[in-house]
C-alpha positions as CSV (number, residue, x, y, z in Angstrom):
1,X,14.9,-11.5,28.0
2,X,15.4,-15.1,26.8
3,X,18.3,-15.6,24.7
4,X,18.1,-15.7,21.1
5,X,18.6,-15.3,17.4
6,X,16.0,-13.7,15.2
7,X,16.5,-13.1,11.6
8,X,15.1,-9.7,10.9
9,X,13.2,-10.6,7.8
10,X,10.8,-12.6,9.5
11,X,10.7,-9.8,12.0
12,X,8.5,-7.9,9.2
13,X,4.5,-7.7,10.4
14,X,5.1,-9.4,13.7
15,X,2.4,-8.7,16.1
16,X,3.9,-6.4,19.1
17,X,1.8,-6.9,22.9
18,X,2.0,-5.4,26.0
19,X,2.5,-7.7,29.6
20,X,-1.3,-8.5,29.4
21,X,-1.8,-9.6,25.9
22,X,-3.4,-6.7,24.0
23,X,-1.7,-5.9,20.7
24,X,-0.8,-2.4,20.7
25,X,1.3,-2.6,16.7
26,X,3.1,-4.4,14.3
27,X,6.9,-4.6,13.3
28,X,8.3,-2.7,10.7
29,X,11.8,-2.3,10.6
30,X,15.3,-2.7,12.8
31,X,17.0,0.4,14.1
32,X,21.0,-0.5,14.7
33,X,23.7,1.8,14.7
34,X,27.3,1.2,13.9
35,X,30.0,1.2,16.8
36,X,34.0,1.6,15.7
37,X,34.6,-2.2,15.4
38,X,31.9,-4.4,17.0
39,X,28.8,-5.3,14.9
40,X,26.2,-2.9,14.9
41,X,23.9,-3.0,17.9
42,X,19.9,-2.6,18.3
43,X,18.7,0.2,19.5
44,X,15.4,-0.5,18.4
45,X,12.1,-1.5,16.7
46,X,10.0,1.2,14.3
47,X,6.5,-0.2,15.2
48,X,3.0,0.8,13.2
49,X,0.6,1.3,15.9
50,X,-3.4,2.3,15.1
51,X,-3.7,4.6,12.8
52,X,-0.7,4.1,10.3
53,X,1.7,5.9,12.7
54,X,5.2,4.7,12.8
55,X,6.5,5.2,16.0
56,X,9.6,4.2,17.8
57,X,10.2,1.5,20.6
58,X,13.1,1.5,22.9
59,X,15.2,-1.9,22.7
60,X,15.2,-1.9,26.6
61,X,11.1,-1.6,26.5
62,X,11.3,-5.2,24.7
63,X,11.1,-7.9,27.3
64,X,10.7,-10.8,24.5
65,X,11.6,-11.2,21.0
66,X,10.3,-13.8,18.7
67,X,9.9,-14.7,15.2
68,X,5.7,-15.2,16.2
69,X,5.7,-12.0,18.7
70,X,7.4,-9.2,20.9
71,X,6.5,-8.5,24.3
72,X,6.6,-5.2,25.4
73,X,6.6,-3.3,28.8
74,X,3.3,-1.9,27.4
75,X,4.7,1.9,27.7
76,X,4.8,3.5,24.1
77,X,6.1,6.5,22.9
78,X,3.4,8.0,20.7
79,X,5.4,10.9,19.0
80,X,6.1,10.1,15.2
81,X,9.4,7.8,14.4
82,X,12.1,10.2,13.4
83,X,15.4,8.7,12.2
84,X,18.5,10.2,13.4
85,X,21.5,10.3,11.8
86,X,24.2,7.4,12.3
87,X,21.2,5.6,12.8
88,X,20.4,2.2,9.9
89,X,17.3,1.0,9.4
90,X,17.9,-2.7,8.2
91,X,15.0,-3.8,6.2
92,X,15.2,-0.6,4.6
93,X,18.9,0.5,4.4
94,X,20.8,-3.0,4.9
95,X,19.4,-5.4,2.9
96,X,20.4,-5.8,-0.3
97,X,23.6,-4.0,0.5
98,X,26.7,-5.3,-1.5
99,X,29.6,-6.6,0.7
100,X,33.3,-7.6,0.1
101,X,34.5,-10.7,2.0
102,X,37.4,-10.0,4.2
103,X,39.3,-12.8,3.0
104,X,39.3,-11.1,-1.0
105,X,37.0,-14.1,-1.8
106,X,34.5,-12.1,-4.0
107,X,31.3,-10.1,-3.3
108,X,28.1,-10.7,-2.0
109,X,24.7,-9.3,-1.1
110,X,23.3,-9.3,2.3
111,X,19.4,-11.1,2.1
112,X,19.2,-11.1,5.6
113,X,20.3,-9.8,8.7
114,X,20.8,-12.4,12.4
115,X,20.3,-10.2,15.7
116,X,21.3,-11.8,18.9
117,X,21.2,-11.2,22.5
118,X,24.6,-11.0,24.6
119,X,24.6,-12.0,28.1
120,X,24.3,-8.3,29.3
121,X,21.1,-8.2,27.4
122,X,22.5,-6.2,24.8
123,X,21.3,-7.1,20.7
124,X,23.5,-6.4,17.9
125,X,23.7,-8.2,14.8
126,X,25.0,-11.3,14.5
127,X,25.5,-13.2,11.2
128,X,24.6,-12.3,7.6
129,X,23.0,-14.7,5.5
130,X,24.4,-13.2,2.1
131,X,23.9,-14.4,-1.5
132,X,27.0,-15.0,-3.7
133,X,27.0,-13.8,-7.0
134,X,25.7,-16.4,-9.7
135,X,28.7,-18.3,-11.3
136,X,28.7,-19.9,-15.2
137,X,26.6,-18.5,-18.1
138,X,23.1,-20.3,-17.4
139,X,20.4,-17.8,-17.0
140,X,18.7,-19.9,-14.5
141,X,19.2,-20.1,-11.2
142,X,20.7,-17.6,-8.2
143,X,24.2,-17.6,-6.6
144,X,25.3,-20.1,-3.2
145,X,24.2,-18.9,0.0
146,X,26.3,-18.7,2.8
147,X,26.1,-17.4,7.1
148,X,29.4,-15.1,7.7
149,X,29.9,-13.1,10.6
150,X,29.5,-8.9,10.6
151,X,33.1,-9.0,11.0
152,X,34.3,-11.3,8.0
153,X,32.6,-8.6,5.3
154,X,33.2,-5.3,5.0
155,X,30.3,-2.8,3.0
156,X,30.6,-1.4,-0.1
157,X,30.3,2.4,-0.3
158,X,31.0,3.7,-3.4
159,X,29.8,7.0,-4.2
160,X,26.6,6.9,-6.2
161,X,25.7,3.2,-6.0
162,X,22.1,2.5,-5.7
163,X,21.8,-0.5,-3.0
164,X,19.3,-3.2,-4.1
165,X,16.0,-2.7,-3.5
166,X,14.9,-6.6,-4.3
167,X,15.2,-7.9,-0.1
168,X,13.2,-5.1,1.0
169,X,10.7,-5.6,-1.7
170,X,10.7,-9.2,-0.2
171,X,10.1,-8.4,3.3
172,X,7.0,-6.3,2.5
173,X,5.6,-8.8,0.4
174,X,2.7,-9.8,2.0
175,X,1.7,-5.9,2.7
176,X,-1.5,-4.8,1.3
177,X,-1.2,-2.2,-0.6
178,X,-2.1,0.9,1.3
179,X,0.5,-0.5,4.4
180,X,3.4,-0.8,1.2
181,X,2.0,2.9,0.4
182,X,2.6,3.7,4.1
183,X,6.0,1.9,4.5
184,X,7.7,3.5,1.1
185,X,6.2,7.1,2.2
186,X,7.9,6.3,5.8
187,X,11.7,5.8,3.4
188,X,14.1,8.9,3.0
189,X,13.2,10.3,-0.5
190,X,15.6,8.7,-2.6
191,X,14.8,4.7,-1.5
192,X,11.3,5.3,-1.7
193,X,11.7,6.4,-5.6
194,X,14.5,3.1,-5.9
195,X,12.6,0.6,-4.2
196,X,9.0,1.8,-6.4
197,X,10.7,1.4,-9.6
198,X,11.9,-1.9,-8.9
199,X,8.2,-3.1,-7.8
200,X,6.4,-4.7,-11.0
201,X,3.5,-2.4,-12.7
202,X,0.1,-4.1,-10.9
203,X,1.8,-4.1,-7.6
204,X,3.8,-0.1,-8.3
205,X,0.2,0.3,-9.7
206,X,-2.0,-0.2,-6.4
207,X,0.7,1.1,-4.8
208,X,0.5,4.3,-6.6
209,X,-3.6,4.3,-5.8
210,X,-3.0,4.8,-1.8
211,X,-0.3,7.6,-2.1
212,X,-1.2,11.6,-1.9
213,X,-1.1,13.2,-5.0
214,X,2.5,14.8,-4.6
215,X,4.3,11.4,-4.3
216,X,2.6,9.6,-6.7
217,X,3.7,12.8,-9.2
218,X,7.4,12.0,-8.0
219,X,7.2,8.4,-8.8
220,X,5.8,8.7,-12.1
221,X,8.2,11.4,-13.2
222,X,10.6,9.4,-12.3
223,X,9.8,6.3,-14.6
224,X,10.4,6.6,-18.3
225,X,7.5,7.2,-19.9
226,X,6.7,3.7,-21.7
227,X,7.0,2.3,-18.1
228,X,4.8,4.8,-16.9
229,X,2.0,4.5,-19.6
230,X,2.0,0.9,-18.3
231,X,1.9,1.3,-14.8
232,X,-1.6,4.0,-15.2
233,X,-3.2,1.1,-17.5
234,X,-3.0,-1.3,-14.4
235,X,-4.6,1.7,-12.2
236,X,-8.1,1.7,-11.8
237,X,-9.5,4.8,-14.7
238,X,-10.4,7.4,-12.0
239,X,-7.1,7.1,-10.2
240,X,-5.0,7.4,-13.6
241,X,-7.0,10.1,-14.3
242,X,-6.6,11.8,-11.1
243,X,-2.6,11.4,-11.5
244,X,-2.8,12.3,-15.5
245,X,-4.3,15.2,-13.9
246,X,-1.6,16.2,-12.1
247,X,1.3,16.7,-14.8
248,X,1.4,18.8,-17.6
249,X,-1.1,18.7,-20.4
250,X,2.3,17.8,-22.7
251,X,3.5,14.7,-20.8
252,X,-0.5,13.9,-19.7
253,X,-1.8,13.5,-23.4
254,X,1.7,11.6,-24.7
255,X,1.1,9.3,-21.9
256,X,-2.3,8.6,-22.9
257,X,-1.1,8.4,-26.5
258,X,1.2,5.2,-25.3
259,X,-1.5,3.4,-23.2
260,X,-3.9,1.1,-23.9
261,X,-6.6,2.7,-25.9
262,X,-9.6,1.1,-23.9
263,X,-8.1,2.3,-21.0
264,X,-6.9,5.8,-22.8
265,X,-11.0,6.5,-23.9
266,X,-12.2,5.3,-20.3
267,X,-9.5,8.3,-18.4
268,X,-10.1,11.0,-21.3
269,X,-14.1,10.5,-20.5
270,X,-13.0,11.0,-16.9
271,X,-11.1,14.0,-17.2
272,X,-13.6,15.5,-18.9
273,X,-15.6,15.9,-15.1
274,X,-14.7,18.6,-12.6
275,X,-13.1,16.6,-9.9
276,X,-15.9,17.9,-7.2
277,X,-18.7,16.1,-9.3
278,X,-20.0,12.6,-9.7
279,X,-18.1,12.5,-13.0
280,X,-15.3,13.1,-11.5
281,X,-15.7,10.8,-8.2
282,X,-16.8,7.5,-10.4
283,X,-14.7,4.7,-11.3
284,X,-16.0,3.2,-14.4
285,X,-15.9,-0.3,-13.7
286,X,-19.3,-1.3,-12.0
287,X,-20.5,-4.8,-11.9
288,X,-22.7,-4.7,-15.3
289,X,-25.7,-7.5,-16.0
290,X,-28.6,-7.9,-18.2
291,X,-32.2,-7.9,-17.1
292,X,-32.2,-11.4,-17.8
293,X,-29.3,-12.8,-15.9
294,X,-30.2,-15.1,-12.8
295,X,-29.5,-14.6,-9.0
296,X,-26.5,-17.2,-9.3
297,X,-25.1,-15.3,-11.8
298,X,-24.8,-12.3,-10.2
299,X,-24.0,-13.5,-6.8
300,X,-20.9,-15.5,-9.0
301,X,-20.1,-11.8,-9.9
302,X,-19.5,-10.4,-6.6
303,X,-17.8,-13.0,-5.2
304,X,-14.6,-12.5,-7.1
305,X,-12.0,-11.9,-4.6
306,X,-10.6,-9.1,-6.8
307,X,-13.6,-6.8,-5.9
308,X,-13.6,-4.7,-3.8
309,X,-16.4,-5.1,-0.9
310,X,-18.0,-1.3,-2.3
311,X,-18.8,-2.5,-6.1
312,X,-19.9,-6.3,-4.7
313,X,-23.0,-4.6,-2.9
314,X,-24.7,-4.5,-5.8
315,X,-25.0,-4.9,-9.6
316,X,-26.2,-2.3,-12.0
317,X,-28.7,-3.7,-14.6
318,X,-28.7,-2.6,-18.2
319,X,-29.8,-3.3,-22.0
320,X,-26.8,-3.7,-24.3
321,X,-24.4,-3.0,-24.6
322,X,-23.0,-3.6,-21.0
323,X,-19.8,-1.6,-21.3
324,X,-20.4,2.0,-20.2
325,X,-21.0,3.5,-21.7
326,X,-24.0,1.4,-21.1
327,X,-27.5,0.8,-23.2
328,X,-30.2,2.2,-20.9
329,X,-30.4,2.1,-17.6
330,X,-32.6,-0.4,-15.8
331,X,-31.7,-0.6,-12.0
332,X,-29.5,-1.9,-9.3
333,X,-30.1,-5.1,-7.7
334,X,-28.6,-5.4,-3.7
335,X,-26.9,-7.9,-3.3
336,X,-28.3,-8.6,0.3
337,X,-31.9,-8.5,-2.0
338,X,-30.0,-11.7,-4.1
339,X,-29.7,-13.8,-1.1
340,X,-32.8,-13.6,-0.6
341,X,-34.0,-15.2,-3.6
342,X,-33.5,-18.7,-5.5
343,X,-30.8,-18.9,-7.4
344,X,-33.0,-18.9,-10.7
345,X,-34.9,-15.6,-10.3
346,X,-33.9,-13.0,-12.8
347,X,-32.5,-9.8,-11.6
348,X,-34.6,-7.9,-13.7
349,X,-37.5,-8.3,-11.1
350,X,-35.2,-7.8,-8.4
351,X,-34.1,-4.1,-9.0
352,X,-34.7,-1.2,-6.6
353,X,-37.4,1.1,-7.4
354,X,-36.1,3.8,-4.6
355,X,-33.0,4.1,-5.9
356,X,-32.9,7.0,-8.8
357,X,-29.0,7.4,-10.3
358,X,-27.5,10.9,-10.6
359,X,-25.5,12.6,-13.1
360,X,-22.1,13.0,-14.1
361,X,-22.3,17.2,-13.2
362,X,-24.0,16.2,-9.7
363,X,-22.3,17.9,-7.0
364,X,-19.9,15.9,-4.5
365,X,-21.6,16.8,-1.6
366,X,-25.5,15.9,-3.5
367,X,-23.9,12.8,-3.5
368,X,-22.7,12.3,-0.4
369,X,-25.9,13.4,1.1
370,X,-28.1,10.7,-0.7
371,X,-25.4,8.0,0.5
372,X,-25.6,9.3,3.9
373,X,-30.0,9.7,3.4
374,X,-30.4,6.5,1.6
375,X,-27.6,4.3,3.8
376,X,-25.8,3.4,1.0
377,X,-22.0,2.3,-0.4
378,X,-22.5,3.2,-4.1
379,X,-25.0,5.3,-6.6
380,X,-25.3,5.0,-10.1
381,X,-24.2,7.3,-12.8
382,X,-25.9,8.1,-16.0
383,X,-25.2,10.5,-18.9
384,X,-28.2,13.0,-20.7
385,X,-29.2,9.8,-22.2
386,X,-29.7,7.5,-19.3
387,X,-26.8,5.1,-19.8
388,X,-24.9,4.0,-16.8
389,X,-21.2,5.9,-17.3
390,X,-19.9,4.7,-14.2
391,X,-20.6,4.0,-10.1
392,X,-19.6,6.5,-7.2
393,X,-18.9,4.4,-4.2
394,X,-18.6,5.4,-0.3
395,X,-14.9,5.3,-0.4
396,X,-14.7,7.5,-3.8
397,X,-16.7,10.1,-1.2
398,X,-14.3,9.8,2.1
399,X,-11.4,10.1,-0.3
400,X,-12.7,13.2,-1.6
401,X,-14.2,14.9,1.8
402,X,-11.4,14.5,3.6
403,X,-8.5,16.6,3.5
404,X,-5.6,16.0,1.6
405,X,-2.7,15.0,3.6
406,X,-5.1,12.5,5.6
407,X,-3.1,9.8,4.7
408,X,-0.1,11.6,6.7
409,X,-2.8,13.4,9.3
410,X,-0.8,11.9,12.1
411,X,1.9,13.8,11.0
412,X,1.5,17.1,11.5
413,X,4.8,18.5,13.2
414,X,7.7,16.0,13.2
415,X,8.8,15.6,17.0
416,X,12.5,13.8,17.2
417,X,12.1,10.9,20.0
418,X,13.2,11.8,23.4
419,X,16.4,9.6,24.5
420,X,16.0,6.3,25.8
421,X,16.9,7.4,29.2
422,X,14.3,9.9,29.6
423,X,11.1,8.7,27.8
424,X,9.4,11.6,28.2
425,X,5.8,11.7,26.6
426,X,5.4,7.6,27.2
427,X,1.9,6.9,27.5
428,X,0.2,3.6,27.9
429,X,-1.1,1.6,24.5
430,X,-4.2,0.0,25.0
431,X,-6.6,-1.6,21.9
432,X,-9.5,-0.1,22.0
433,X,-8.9,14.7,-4.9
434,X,-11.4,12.9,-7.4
435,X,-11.8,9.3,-7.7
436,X,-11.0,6.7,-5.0
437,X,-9.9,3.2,-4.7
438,X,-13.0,1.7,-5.2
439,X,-11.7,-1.4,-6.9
440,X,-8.7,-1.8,-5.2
């Protein structure tokens, strides 16, 4: 191991390999634990390999670390990451702890955490960078920084504080949503509920949108219910409705009551589906054109980077009005069938004639056959009077087929790590509900 000092923050998503080069994870977190009076020392990295499992990885498996890359022996231990007591995760548990200088100079708040390697080949932490707190009245503005050894500081513990949840919101950042999903579920109860009310409402919001039913329920319940009403008018209208869903009628219709009523009318018309329908499978927020908008137009449409891939691969062509729900229902254009065309062509002559639309009290699985039949990533949805209420996409299908812990399927019995002297079970690491997320 080369000698070193990595700040753990920038640790966060780094790219984990084995001797040859394949990537077998990313990081996710520090394990230390505390000795009596030297700084706490690494015993670890929690790594996310394939499949959204969080496993653990031996400090003395890591040959190099970097801020651009580890370097593993290659030999993984599979089983499910299960923290044990004593032990500190440090993007999760250490930063944003409060500490008192030694000196009685004030307080301070660790934003990020130095490991280093001793000459035995030993990491522990090393220095803090910490944030002062902000002096004089202006509102503007953060407190001085300063580096300070483990041993100039000593933590704060008083019963019942909440540690900061603001650094570890940081170091996820750049997560898309469904890993943040992943790394909240992965926090001891208690953090995960801290850390999501302190994310803003789009972020909580698409947050919320990858999360099983029973979490998202503990969230919510957790936020006061202004905060709530705005969080579920940021979430797509068949999510919302599958959370409203969830509480009690009382709480359900006052949270409706307090949202937006455009977004309020759109979740009411969805909870009016059985969730094992098209109604209840949709989201409501297809791309919608006239017959007389042009090829550029609607290729301009799709190519929003909001979108999600599912709703760009086509556009659903209507008369007016082109809010569902809709005037009549005309046709989908492809939008594989736009590139084909000159940019002047009106989509109107470009819709499919194979393509019928179903209706809201379809089954699930009629739908999912004429996916599957057809080859195809989203039908249409039209009420008794042919106006296009909505769009089920491929993804508002999987969601909905497959069972309902998938999102923790890797899960299924929690096995505690074997000691790292005995790494029993290694294995070699090689590459080889209603709605969905469908606009997410």
């Amino acid at each position: 191991m080369s000698a070193t000092r990595i700040f753990v923050a920038r640790l966060a998503g780094t790219s984990v390999f084995d001797p040859v080069g394949d990537r077998v994870g990313r990081v996710r977190d520090v394990l230390v634990v505390y000795r009596k009076s030297d700084p706490p020392t690494v015993v670890g990295l929690v790594v996310e390999i394939p499949g959204k499992r969080r496993v653990f990885v031996s400090i003395g498996r890591v040959t190099s670390i970097s801020p651009g890359q580890i370097i593993t022996t290659g030999l993984i231990n599979v089983r499910r990451f299960e923290q044990r007591g004593g032990e500190v995760r440090v993007i999760a548990e250490l930063l944003g702890r409060k500490v008192d200088f030694a000196d009685g100079s004030g307080q301070a708040t660790i934003e990020d955490v130095a490991i280093e390697e001793s000459a035995t080949g030993e990491w522990a932490v090393g220095q803090l960078f910490v944030r002062r707190p902000k002096s004089g009245s202006s509102p503007f503005g953060k407190g001085p920084t300063t580096f300070v050894s483990w041993n100039e500081v000593t933590e704060r513990a008083r019963q019942g504080e909440a540690q900061s949840a603001e650094q570890l919101i940081a170091a996820y950042s750049e997560l898309k949503p469904a890993d943040l999903a992943n790394t909240l579920l992965d926090l001891p109860q208690q953090r995960m509920l801290e850390v999501a009310e302190e994310l803003p409402d789009d972020r909580l919001a698409d947050v919320l949108e990858e999360m099983p039913e029973s979490e998202q329920v503990q969230i919510l319940t957790k936020l006061d219910d202004l905060r709530a009403a705005d969080v579920l008018d940021q979430m797509e209208p068949d999510d919302a409705a599958d959370l409203i869903a969830q509480l009690s009628d009382e709480r359900g219709e006052h949270l409706l009551e307090l949202m937006e009523p455009e977004e309020a009318e759109d979740v009411r018309m969805l909870l009016t589906y059985a969730p094992d329908t098209a109604g209840g499978l949709m989201t409501t927020e297809p791309i919608i054109v006239s017959a007389d908008a042009t090829v550029a137009e609607g290729l301009a449409l799709i190519r929003r980077h909001e979108l999600a891939p599912a709703l760009g691969a086509a556009v659903c062509v209507t008369l007016p009005p082109y809010e569902p729900p809709t005037g009549r229902f005309l046709g989908i254009v492809h939008f594989q069938r736009m590139l084909r065309y000159p940019p002047h062509v009106r989509l109107g002559t470009l819709l499919d004639p194979s393509l019928e639309p179903v209706t809201g009290d379809t089954s699930a699985a009629e739908v999912s056959r004429i996916l599957a039949s057809y080859n195809l990533v989203s039908v249409p949805v039209v009420d008794d009077k042919h106006r296009l209420v909505g769009v089920v996409t491929i993804d508002d299908v999987l969601d909905y087929l497959l069972p309902d812990d998938w999102r923790r399927q890797d899960e299924d019995e929690p096995v505690k790590r074997p000691a790292a002297a005995d790494e029993t079970g290694s294995i070699p690491v090689v590459n080889g509900r209603r709605g969905g997320n469908a606009t997410r």
